[in-house]
Every structure is written in structure tokens, then in C-alpha cells.
C-alpha positions as CSV (number, residue, x, y, z in Angstrom):
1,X,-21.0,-21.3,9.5
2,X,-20.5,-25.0,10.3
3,X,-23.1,-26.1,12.6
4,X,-22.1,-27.5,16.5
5,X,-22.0,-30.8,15.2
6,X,-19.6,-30.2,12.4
7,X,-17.6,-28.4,14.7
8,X,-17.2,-31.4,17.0
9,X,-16.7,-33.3,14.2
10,X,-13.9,-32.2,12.6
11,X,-12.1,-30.9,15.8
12,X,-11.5,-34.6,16.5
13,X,-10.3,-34.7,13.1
14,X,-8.5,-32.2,13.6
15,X,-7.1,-34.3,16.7
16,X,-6.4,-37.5,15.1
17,X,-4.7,-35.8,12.3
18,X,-1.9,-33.9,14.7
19,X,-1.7,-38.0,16.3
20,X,-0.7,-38.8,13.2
21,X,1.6,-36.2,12.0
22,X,3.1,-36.8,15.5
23,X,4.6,-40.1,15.0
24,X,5.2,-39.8,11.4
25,X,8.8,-38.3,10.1
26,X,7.6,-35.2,7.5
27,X,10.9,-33.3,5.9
28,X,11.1,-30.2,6.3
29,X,9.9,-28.1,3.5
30,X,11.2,-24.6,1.9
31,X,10.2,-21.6,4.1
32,X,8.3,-20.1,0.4
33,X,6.7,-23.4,-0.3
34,X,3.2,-22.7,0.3
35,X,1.8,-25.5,3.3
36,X,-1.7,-26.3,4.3
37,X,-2.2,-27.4,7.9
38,X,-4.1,-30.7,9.1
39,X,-7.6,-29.3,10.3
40,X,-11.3,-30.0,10.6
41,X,-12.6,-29.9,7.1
42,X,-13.0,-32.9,4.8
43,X,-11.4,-33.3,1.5
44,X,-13.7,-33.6,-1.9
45,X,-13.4,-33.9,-5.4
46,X,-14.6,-32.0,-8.2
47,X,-17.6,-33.7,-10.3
48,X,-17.9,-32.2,-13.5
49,X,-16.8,-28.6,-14.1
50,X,-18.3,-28.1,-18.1
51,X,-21.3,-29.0,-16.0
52,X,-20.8,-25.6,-14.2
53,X,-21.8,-24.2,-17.2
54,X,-25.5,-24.8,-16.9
55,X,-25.2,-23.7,-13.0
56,X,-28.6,-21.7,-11.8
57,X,-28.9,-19.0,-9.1
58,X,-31.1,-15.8,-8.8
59,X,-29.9,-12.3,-11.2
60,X,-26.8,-14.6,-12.6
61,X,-25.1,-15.9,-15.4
62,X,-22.5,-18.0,-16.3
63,X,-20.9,-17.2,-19.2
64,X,-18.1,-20.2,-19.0
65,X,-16.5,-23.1,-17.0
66,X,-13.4,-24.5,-18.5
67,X,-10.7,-26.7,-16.8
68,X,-7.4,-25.6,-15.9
69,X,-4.9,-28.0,-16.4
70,X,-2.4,-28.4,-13.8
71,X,0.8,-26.5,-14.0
72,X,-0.5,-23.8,-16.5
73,X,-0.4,-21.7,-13.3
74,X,2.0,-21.0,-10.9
75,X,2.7,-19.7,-7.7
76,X,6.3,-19.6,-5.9
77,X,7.8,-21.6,-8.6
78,X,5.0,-24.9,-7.7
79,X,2.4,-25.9,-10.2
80,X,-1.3,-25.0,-9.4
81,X,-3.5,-28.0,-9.7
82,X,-6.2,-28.7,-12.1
83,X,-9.4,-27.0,-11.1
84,X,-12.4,-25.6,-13.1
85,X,-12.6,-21.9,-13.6
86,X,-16.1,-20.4,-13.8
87,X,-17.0,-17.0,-14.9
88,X,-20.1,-15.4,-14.6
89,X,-22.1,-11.8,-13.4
90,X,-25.0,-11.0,-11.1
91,X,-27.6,-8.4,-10.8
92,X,-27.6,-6.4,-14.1
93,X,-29.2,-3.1,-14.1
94,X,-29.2,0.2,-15.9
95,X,-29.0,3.0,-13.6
96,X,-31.6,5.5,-13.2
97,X,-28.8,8.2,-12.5
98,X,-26.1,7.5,-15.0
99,X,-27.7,5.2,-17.2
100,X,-24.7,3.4,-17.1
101,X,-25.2,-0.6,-17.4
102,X,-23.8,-2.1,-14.0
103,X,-23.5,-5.5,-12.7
104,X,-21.0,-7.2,-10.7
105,X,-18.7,-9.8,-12.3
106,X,-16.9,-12.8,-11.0
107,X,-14.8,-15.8,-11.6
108,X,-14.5,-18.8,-9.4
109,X,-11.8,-21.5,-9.2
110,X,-12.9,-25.1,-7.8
111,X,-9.8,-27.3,-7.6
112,X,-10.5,-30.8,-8.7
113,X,-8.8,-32.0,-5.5
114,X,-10.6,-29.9,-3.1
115,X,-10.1,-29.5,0.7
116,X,-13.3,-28.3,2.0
117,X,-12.7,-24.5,2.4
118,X,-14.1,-21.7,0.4
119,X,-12.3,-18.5,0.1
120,X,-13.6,-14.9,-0.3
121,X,-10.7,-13.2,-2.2
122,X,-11.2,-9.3,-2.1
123,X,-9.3,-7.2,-4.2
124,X,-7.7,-3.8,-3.8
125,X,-7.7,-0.2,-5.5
126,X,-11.2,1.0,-7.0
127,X,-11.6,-2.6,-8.3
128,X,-13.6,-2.6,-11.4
129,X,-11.4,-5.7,-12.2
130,X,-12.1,-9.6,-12.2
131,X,-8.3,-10.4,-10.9
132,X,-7.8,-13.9,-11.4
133,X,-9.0,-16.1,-8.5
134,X,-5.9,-17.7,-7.0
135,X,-6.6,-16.6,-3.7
136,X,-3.2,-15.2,-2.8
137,X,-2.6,-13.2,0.0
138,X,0.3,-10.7,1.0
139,X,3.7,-12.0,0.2
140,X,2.0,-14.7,-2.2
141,X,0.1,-17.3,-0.1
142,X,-2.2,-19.1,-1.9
143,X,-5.2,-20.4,-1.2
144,X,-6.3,-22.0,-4.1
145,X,-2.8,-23.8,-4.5
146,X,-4.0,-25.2,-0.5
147,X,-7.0,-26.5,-2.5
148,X,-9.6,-23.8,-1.6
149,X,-12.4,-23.0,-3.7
150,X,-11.8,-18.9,-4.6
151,X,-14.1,-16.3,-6.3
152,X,-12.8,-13.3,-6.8
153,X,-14.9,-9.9,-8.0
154,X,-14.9,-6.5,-9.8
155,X,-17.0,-5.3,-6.8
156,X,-20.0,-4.1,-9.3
157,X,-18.4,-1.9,-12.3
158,X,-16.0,-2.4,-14.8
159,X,-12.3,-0.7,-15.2
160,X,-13.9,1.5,-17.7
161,X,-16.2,3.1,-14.9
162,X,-13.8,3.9,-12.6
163,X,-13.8,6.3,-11.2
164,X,-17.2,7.9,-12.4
165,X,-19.2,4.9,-10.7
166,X,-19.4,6.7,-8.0
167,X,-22.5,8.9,-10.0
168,X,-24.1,6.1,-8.9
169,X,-25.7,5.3,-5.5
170,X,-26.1,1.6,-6.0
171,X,-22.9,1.6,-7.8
172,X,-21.2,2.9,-4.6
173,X,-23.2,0.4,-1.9
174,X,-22.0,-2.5,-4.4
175,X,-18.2,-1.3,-4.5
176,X,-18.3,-0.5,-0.1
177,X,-20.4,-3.7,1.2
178,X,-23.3,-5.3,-0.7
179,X,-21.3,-7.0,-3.7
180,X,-19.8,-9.5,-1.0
181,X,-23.4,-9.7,0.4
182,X,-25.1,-10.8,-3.4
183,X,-21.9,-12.9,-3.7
184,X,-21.4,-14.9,-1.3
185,X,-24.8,-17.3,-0.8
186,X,-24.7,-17.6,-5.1
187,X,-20.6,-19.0,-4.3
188,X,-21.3,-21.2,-1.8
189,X,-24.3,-22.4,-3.5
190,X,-21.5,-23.0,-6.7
191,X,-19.5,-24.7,-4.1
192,X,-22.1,-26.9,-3.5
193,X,-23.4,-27.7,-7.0
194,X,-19.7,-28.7,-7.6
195,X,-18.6,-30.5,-5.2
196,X,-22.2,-32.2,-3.8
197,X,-22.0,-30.6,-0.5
198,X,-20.8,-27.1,0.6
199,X,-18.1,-25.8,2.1
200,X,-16.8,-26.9,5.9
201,X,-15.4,-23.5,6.6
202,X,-15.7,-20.1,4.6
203,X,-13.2,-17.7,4.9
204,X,-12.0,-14.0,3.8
205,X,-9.0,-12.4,2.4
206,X,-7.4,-9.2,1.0
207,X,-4.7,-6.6,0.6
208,X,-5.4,-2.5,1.0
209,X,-9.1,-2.1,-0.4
210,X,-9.3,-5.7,0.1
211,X,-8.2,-5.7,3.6
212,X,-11.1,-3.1,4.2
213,X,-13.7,-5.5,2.3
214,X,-12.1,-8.3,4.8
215,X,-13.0,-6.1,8.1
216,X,-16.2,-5.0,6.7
217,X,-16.4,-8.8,6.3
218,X,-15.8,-9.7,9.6
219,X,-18.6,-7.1,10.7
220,X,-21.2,-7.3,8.3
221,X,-20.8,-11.3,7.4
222,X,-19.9,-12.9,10.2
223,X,-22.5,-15.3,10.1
224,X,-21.4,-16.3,6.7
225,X,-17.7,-16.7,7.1
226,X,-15.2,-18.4,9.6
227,X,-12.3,-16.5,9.5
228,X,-10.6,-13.2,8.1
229,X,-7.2,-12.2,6.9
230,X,-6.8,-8.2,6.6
231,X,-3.8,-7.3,5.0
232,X,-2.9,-3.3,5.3
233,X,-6.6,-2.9,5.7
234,X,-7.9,0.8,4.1
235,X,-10.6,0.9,6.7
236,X,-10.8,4.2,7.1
237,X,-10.3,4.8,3.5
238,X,-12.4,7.9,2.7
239,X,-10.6,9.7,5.7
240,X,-7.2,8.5,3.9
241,X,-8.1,9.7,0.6
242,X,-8.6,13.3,2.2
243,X,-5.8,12.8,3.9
244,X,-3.7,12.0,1.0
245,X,-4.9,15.2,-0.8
246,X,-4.4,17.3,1.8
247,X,-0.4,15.8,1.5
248,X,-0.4,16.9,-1.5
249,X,-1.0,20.3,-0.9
250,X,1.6,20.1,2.0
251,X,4.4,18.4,-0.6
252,X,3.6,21.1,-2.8
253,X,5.0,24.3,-1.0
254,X,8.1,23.0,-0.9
255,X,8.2,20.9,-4.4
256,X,9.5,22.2,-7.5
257,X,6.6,23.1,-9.4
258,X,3.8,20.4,-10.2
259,X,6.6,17.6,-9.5
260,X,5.8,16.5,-5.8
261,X,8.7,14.3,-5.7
262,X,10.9,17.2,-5.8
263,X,9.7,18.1,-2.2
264,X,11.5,14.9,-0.8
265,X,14.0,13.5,-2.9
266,X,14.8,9.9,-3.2
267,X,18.6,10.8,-1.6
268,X,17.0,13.7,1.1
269,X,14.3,10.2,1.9
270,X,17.3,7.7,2.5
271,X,18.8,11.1,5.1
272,X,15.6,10.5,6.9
273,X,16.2,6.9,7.2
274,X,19.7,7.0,8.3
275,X,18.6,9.2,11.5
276,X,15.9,7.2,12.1
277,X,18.2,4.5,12.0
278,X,20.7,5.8,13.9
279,X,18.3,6.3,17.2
280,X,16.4,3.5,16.7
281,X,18.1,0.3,15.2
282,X,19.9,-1.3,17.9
283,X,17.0,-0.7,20.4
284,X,15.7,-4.8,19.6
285,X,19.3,-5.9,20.7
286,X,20.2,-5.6,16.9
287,X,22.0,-3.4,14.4
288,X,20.8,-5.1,10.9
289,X,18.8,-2.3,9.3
290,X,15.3,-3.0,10.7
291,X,13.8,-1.4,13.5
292,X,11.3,-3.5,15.2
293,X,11.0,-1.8,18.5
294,X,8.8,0.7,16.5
295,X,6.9,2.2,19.2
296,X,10.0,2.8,21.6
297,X,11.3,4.8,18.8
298,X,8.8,7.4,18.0
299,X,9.8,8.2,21.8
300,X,13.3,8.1,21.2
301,X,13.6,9.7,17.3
302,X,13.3,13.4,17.1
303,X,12.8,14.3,13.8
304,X,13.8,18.5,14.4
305,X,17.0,17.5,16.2
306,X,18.0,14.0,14.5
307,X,17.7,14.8,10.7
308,X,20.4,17.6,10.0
309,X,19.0,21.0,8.5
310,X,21.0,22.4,5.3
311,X,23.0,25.6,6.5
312,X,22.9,26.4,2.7
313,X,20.5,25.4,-0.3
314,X,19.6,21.7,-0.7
315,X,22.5,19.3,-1.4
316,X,20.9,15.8,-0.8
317,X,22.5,15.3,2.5
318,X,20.3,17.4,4.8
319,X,16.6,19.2,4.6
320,X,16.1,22.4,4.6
321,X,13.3,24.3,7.5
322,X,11.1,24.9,5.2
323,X,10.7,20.8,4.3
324,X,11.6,19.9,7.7
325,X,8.1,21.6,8.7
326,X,6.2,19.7,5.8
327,X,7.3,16.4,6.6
328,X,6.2,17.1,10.4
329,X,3.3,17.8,9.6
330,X,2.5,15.0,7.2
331,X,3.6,12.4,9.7
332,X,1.5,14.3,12.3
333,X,-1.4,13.4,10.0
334,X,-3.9,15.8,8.4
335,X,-6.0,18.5,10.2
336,X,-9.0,20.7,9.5
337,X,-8.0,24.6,9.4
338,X,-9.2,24.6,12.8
339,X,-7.1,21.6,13.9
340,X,-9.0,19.2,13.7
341,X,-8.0,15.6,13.0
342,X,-9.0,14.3,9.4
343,X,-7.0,10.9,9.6
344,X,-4.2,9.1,11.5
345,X,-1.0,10.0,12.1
346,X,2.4,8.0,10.5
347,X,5.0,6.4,12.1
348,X,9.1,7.0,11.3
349,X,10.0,4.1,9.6
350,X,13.3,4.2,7.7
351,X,11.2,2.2,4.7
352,X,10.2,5.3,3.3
353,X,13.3,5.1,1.2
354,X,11.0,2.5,-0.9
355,X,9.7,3.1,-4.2
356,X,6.3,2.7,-3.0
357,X,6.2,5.0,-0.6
358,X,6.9,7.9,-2.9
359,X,4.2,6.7,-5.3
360,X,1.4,6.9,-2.4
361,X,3.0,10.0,-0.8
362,X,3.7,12.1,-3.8
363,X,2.1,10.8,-7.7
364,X,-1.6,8.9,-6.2
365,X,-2.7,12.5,-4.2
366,X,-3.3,13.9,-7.4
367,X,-4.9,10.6,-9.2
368,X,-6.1,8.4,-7.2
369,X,-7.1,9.8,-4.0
370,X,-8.3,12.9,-5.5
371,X,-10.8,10.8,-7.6
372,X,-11.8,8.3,-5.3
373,X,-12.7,11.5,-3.1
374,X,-14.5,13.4,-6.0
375,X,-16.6,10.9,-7.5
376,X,-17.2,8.2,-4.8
377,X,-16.7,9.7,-0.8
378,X,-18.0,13.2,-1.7
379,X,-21.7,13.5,-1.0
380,X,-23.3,14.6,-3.6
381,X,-20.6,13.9,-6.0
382,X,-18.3,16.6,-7.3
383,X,-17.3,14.6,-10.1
384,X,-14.6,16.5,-11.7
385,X,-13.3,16.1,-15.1
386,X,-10.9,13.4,-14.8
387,X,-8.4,15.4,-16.6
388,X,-8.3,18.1,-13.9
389,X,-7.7,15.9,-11.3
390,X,-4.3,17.0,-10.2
391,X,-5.7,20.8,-10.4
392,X,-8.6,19.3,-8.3
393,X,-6.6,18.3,-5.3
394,X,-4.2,20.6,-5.3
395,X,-7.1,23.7,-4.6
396,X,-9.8,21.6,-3.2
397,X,-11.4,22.6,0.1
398,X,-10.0,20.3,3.1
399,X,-12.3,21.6,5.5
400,X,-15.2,20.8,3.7
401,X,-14.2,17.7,1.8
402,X,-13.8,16.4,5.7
403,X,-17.2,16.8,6.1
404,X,-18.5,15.6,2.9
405,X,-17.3,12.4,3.6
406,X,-19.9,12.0,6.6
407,X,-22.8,13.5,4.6
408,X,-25.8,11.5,3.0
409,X,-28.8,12.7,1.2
410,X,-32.1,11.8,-0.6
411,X,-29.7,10.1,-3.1
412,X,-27.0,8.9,-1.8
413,X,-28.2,7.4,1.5
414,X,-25.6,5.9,3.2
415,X,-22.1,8.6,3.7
416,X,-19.1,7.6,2.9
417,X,-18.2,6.9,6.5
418,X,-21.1,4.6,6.0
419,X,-20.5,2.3,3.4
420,X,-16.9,1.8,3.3
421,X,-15.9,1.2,6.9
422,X,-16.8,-1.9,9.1
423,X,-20.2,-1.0,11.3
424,X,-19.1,-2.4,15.0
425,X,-15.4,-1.8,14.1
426,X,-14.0,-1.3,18.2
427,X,-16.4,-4.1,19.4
428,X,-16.7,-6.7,16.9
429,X,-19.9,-8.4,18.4
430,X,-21.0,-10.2,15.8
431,X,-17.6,-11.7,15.1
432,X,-17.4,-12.6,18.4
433,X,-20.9,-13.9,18.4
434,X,-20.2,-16.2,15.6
435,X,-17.3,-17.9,17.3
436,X,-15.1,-15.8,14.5
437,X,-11.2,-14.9,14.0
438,X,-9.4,-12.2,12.3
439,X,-6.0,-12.2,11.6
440,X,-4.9,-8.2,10.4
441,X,-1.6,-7.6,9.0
442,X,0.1,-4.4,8.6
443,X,3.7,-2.8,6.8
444,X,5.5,0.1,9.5
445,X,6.4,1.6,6.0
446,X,3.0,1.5,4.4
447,X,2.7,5.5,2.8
448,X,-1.6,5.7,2.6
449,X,-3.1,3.3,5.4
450,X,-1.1,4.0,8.9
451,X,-0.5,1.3,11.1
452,X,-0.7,4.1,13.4
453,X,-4.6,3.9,12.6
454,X,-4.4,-0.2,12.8
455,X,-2.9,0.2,16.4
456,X,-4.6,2.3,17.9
457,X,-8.3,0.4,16.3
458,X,-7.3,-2.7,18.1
459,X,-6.0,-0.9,21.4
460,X,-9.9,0.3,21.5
461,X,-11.1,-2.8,20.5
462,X,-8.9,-4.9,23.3
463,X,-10.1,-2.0,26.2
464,X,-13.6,-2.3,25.0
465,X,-13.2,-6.4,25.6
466,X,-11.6,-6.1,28.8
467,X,-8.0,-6.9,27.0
468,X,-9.1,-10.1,25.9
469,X,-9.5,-9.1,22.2
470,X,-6.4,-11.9,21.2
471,X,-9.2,-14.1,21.9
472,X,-11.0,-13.9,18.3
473,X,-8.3,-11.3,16.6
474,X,-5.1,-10.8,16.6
475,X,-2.8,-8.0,14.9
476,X,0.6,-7.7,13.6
477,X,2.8,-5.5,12.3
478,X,5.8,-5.7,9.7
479,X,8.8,-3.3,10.0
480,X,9.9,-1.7,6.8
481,X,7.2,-3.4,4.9
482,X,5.4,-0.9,2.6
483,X,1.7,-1.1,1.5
484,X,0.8,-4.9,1.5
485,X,4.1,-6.0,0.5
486,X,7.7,-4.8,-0.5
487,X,9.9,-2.3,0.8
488,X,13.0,-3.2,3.3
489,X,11.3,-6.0,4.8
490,X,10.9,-9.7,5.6
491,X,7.7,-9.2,3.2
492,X,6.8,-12.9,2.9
493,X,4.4,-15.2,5.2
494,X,2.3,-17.9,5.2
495,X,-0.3,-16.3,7.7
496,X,-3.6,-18.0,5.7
497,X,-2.5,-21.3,6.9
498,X,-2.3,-20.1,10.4
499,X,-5.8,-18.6,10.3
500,X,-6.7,-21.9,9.5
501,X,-5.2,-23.4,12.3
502,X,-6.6,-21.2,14.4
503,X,-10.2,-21.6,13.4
504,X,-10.5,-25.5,13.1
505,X,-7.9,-26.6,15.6
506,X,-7.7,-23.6,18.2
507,X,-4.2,-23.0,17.9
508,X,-3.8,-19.3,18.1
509,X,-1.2,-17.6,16.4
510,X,1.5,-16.5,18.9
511,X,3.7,-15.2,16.2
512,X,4.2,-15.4,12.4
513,X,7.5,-16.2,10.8
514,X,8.4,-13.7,7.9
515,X,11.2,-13.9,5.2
516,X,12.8,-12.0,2.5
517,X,11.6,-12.3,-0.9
518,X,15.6,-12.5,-3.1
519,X,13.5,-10.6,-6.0
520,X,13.2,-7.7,-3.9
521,X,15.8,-5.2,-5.1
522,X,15.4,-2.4,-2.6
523,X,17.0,-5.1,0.2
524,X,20.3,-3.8,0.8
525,X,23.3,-5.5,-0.9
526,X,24.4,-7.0,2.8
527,X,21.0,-8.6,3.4
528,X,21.2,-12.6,4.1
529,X,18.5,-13.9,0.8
530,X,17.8,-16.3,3.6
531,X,17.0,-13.6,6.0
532,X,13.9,-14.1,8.6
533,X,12.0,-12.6,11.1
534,X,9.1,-13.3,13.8
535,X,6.0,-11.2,13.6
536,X,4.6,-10.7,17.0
537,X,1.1,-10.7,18.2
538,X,1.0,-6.8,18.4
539,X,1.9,-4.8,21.2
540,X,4.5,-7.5,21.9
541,X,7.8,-7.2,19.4
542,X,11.0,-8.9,18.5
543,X,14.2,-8.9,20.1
544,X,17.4,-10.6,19.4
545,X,18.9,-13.0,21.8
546,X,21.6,-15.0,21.1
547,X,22.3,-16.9,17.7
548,X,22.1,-16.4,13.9
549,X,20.9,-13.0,13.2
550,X,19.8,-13.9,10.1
551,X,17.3,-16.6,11.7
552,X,13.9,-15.6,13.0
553,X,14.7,-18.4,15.7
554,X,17.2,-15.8,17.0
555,X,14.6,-13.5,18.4
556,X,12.1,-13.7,20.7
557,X,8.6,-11.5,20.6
558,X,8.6,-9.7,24.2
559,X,6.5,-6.5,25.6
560,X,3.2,-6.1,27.3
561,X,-0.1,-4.4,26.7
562,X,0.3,-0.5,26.5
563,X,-1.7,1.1,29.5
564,X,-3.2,3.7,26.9
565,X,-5.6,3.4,24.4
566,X,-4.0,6.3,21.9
567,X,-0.6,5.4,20.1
């Protein structure tokens, strides 16, 4: 982090730059045309990116640095400036358990016209992928477009060792925490060798996975980043991924065969959504297809006596007992034999009619989930044959697999509790030490990580700070969105550009502002394409007032602090 100078420094930088933009006329600019903010840290330029090439730091190798002209990439329709991509790996090994070759790869972009920050960009799924280093972040931010330095990582495997990585233990370590530790000191030391000087701020970003990487960022590396930007964070992912198989096995007494889907069909989905609708719609002052009084309608939706039960067989206009029951307990979230709680439960959200949420709910159970669980979360590994899978978490033991998923041994040291979920995660100490800020962001409609989870982590961690937690995080939630983006939604934000704000200028975020993406084609056909929304700091939410309804300027964030801790 910057030291107290630095950060005297540029916060009257920071000051002198608002003066300005104060008296000078600045045209308003396109609500998807991506913005940075005037803040503390100083501009640089690029010295010589072939010479990137030659770059030295312990265990790694640079395998190219080429330049990038401008324009060759895009992001919302503007040109990406020139910058110099570097690609490179660190620590290769052969393990002693697989004797797989491991090591984790990387490519980092250094714009030529630089503004000081370096960004952590942390990808999603299993990675196992170098995704290009643009830096973007939930409805397509970008912070190498700002004129950030980005790396970007496969986490410490390649695609072709997913999902049997998890074999082994180093392997695992590398993909929950450490890779971001062996990272970043050899990025900002690029940084540095690039630019002559390193970065004035360092900061963190990701979707899913990589909004779990970004929270076990903010407790694990506080000291080595500024601020964090969780989108749909996964951090509780093992206890999703059992979770998600146990769904599966729910989905599949009332499915039609193997094919999950069957056991809520896309029209018996949008019947959900109408009731859920119907109770809960105008509740923010508005009917327009969104409910954003989210938690004032789980008290006011019954889901037994508002979605009608078929009197006959199925039909697509009503569900029948036997799937009424399923989808109750689903949202319930799962449980042990005994009753005990495996994950968190779901909200009603009528953005379950999205694509996306059938995918998570119904087709990645019996891929995804039930690998992640059986080669990396399961303690030793049961590592089945990958094409059983679907077999596999359709008859695997709940009740044990919920314990697994807290159990080390002489191996595998550190559970799966351990290393994928942030240490400190309801006090945030060290982020607070550090003079930190985290920024988490979170779709109603999201079908594998609740925001009922999100909620009630930052109700414990405000209680546990005397409800002065908006002090270094903040939280908020998108209604309709699904999982990091898409669905029935104002999807799209520029909510990197606030964390900025917040950590070189002190201007916290009161609320975001959100719009429609037009290429969206789930938004109903009598949705404005100019459509917006406020996202409130989290418990507060939006209500219409008086004006366009179209206009996020036409609602207002209201609501206090719940007086419980449990959503």
C-alpha cells in the first residue's frame, strides 16, 4: 500500500483535480461509456515493452511481450489503447502425487498511457485459463481501458487439468489462495520495471470464483492491495457445490428421467414469476417488472398459496404438489438428513425465468459442481471418472460429502473450508487495519451463489463492527440479475470507478446507477433500452417517487438497518 505520504499526497491531488473539474464545462458522456474518475494517483508512460521481454523475477518466465496496437481491442464499442501484453509462468513443478507438471500462468497488460493503478483481475469457474487481461468487471467495466495495468491468471493448472488438479495438494492451495500470493509481488515488480516506479494504488476484481478470490483478497492481502470489487462472490463455494448436488437429487424426483429441466419447465418457471410478481412488484411504488423491495417480499410471497397447484396433470400453467414441495425445499436451501444446514437459502426472484438460472439449477449439478466436489473439496479426493459424473451426484452421500468438505489430512492439509473461503470473513481486521475498501456486488436471480448468503455475511460483519461496517465495505444487490450478469435486469455499472473514488478521494458510494444492456434478449419486449436503476448501499432499496420511470433519477434508495442478524 501507498505509504502516509503518498497518501497525503495525492489526496490534495485528488483535491485540486475536483477544483478544476469544478469550474470547467465537461459534456455529459453515454451512461455505457466506460469513465475514470479524477483521484490520487499519478499518470506514467510506458518505456519499452519488447524490453519486458528480458524481465527477471524469482521461479518465472517470460515467454513474450508484444505491443497492442490501439483499437485492435474493444470494449463497449470504444477502442482500447496501445499497451504491451506480457506473458509469462511462475513456479514450475512436477507433482509428487500426480506427476502432473503444474505451474501457474499469466499475462499482463501495461497500457502505454498509464494512470498509476494496478489491477488484480481474478477469473471465475475452475480457472485453468489465462483469460485475456482487460480487467473487465460485471456488466463490462474495464479497467485496463481506464489505463490500469492488469494481470490476469489460470490460478496454477491448465484447462486440460481440470478438474483432476484437485489430486493435487499444492495444486489445490494454488487454485484457493496462494497463486494471488506468488503473483502479486512478481506484478507489481513488472509494474515497476515498466513503468520506472510502481504502482500508486493496487486493487482487486472478479465475477463468481473471482469474486471469491476478491474476498479472500481482501482477507489474506490486504496489505498488498487498496481496494476490492466482489462480484457474485462464491465464498462459500465448497458448501455451494454440495448444495448444488444435493438440487440435483431434489430436481430429480420430480424430472422426467435424467433430464432435470423437465422438473421445472421454462413455461411452469415464468408461473413462478408471475406470482411472485403479482405480490411483490408494486411494493417499491412501481409496477415495471422488477421487484426491488426484495426483502419485504419473501414476507409477503407465499409460495404454497400464491403459485396455483394443477388439479389435473401438468399443463404449463400451474405446478403440481409433488414439484411444489421440491422447489420449497430448494429455495429453503440444502440440509443434512438430520436437518442440518449445508448452504444458504434462495430468495424468490421472478429472474428465474432466465436462461442462466436453469443452467446452474438443473445441467452444472451433474458437471460442474459434482466435479469440483469430487476432485477438489472432498478430502481425500474421490476423484471419479469424469464420465460418471452425472451418476456421481445423483447417488452421492450428502451427509458425508458435508463433512468432507471440513476435513484435512496428512496430505491434504488445509479443508476445503480452508482454502477456498476468506479467513476473518465477519470481521475483516486486516482490511480494516490497512485503511482498505470492498465493494461486493450481488444478482437477486443469481441460481448457485445466494445473495441470501451475501446478506446475511455482511449483517454479521456490520453487528461485529458495531454497524459501522459501510465504513470500509459496502454491499449491493441487483434485482433480477442472474449470476454476475444477465437475466431481467439493469445488469450494467460502472462500480470500478467508484471504488476508485472511494479509496483515493473518500467519497463513498451511496448508491450505484445500473442500466440495461439492449443486447440482452430475455428483457421483456416493453422494456425502455434506456432503462435505469439505482443500486442501493444494502439494506437500504429503491423506491419510485415521482418522474420518468424509466430513469434511475426517479427513485430514491430508502430503508434502515435490519435489527437481526439472520435474513
Amino acid at each position: 500500500m501507498p505509504s502516509t505520504p503518498r497518501r497525503i499526497t495525492t489526496t490534495l491531488f485528488a483535491a485540486a483535480a475536483a477544483l478544476i473539474l469544478a469550474g470547467t464545462s465537461v459534456p455529459a458522456m453515454p451512461a455505457a461509456e466506460a469513465t475514470d474518475v479524477p483521484a490520487g494517483a499519478q499518470p506514467g508512460v510506458l518505456q519499452d515493452c519488447e524490453a519486458l521481454a528480458d524481465f527477471a523475477f524469482e521461479n518465472t518466465v517470460i515467454t513474450s511481450a508484444e505491443t497492442v496496437p490501439s483499437g485492435e481491442l474493444t470494449n463497449r464499442g470504444e477502442p482500447i489503447g496501445e499497451h504491451c501484453k506480457v506473458a509469462g509462468h511462475m513456479n514450475e513443478r512436477v507433482s509428487p502425487v500426480d506427476q502432473q507438471t503444474y505451474r501457474i500462468g499469466f499475462e499482463m497488460r501495461l497500457p502505454k498511457d498509464w494512470n498509476g493503478r494496478y489491477l488484480y483481475q481474478a477469473n471465475g469457474g475452475l480457472d485453468g485459463t489465462v483469460v485475456p487481461a482487460l480487467g473487465t468487471v460485471g456488466g463490462g467495466e474495464s479497467g485496463l481501458q481506464m489505463g490500469m495495468a492488469v494481470i490476469s491468471s489460470d490460478a496454477g493448472h491448465s484447462s486440460a487439468q481440470n478438474p483432476t488438479f484437485g489430486v493435487d495438494p499444492q495444486a489445490r492451495l494454488d487454485y484457493g489462495y496462494q497463486a494471488v500470493g506468488a503473483l502479486t509481488p512478481m506484478a507489481k515488480s513488472l509494474v515497476e520495471a515498466g513503468y520506472g516506479r510502481g504502482p500508486d494504488y493496487s486493487y482487486m476484481t472478479g465475477g463468481s470464483n473471482g469474486g471469491r478470490h476478491t474476498m479472500v483478497g481482501a482477507s489474506r492481502y490486504a496489505d498488498e492491495y487498496d481496494g476490492f470489487l466482489a462480484v457474485a462472490p462464491g465464498f462459500n463455494l465448497p458448501q455451494a457445490a454440495v448444495a448444488q448436488v444435493w438440487g440435483a437429487q431434489q430436481w430429480a424426483t420430480v424430472a422426467d428421467g435424467t433430464d432435470l429441466k423437465t422438473a421445472l419447465t421454462q413455461d411452469e418457471r415464468q408461473v413462478v414469476a408471475d406470482a411472485i410478481l403479482s405480490r411483490c412488484d408494486r411494493l417499491d411504488g412501481l409496477e415495471d417488472g422488477m421487484v426491488q423491495a426484495s426483502e419485504r417480499c419473501q414476507k409477503v410471497f407465499r409460495f404454497e398459496r400464491d403459485v396455483p397447484t394443477c388439479d389435473a396433470e401438468r399443463d404449463g400453467t400451474c405446478l403440481t404438489a409433488e414439484q411444489k414441495d421440491v422447489v420449497a425445499k430448494v429455495f429453503s436451501g440444502a440440509e443434512t438428513s438430520t436437518g442440518e444446514s449445508i448452504y444458504s437459502s434462495f430468495p424468490y426472484d421472478p429472474g428465474l425465468t432466465q436462461a442462466g438460472w436453469g443452467n446452474w439449477k438443473f445441467d452444472a449439478p451433474l458437471t460442474r459442481d459434482s466435479s469440483a466436489y469430487g476432485y477438489i473439496f472432498s478430502t481425500p479426493p474421490d476423484a471419479p471418472a469424469l464420465e460418471t459424473l452425472p451418476d456421481y451426484a445423483l447417488n452421492l452421500d450428502i451427509d458425508q460429502a458435508a463433512q468432507s468438505i471440513y476435513q484435512s489430512d496428512g496430505t491434504y492439509t488445509e479443508s476445503a473450508m480452508e482454502f477456498m473461503t476468506p479467513p476473518e470473513l465477519d470481521r475483516m481486521d486486516s482490511l480494516q487495519a490497512e485503511g482498505g475498501k470492498l465493494m461486493v456486488i450481488h444478482g437477486a436471480a443469481d441460481g448457485v451463489f445466494s445473495v441470501n448468503d451475501t446478506a446475511s455475511w455482511y449483517e454479521r460483519l456490520d453487528k461485529a463492527n458495531k454497524n459501522k461496517a459501510e465504513d470500509f465495505a459496502r454491499y449491493f444487490e441487483v434485482p433480477g440479475m442472474g449470476h454476475v450478469r444477465g437475466g431481467v435486469a439493469t445488469d450494467q455499472y460502472d462500480a470500478l470507478a467508484s471504488l476508485v473514488g472511494w479509496v483515493e478521494q473518500g467519497s463513498a458510494p451511496q448508491q450505484l446507477t445500473a442500466w440495461v444492456n439492449p443486447a440482452n434478449t430475455e428483457l421483456p419486449a416493453d422494456w425502455s433500452t434506456e432503462r435505469s436503476r439505482p443500486l442501493c448501499v444494502y439494506p437500504a432499496t429503491a423506491r419510485y417517487q415521482s418522474g420518468d420511470p424509466e430513469s434511475a433519477s426517479s427513485f430514491r434508495c430508502t430503508g434502515d438497518k435490519p435489527q437481526k442478524a439472520d435474513r
